[in-house]
N, C-alpha and C positions, 0 to 999 in steps of 0.2 A: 156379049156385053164387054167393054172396054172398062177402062177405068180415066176419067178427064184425067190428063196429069197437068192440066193449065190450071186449076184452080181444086187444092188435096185438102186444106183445111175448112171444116163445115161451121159454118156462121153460126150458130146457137146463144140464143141470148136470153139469158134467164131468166130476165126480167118479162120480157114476151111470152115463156112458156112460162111462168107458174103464174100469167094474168089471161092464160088461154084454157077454154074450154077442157081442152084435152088432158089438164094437170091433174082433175079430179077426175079422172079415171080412174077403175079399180088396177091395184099393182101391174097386174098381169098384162093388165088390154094397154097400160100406160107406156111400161116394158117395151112389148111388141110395136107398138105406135114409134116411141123413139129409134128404136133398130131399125126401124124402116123408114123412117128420114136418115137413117146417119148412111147409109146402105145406097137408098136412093143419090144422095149427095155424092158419093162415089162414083156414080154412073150420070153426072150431070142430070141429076133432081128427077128421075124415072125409074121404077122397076118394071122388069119384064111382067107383063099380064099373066100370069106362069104361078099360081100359089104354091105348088111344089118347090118351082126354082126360089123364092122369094123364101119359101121355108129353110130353105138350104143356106141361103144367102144371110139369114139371120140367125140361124141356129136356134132354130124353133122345130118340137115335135109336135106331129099333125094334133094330137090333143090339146095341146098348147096353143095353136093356132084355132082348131075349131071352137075351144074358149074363147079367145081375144078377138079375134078378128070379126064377129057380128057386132062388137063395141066400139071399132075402128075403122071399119067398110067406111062410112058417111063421109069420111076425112079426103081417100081416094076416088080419084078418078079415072076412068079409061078414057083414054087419049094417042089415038092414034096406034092402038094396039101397046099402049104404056101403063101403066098405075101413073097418076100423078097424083102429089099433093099442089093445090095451085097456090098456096103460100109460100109455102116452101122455090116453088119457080121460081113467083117474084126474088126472092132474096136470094137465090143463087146467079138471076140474072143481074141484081145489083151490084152481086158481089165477083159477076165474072166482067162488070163493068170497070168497076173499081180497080182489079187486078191489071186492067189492061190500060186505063189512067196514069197507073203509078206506072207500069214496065215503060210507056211511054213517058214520063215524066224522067224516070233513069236513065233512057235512051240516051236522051236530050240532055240530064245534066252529064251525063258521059263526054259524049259529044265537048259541049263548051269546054268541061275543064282536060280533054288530051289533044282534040284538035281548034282548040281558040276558037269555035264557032256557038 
């Protein structure tokens, strides 16, 4: 697993997670839920299908995860031999939309204001 270094900061919006489902979650399953979007988001919005490796990756002990994770399974999906969350896709592909909007928008004011075009 790589880390995207085109898009490092993870979109979360507050307003979206505490009008979502998953905020009333109990502590633990909530906990585990978010470290694995923030986690996922590092790796362009996927974890390895791996619960071991995913335990590791979030600094979760197997009890801890055998707790949380029957409360958070429904959120993921296997995809292509991935976990996804598919909300979290949408807004990371928004947001690797956006990133590449604006690099190109800088481009281009570059451009005009060193070479007059």
């Amino acid at each position: 697993m790589t880390i995207d270094p085109t898009i490092n900061r993870e979109c979360f919006w507050t307003d979206r997670w505490r009008g979502s489902r998953a905020f009333f979650l109990p502590l633990e399953a909530r906990g585990l839920y978010r470290e694995m979007l923030t986690a996922a988001w590092r790796f362009g919005a996927e974890l390895p299908n791996d619960h071991a490796q995913i335990r590791r990756l979030v600094v979760v002990t197997e009890e801890e995860w055998n707790r949380a994770w029957p409360r958070i399974a429904h959120y993921w999906h296997v995809v292509n031999d991935k976990l996804v969350n598919f909300q979290q896709q949408r807004i990371y592909q928004e947001a690797q939309a956006r990133h590449a909007r604006a690099s190109q928008h800088g481009k281009a004011a570059a451009r005009r204001r060193w070479l007059g075009r």
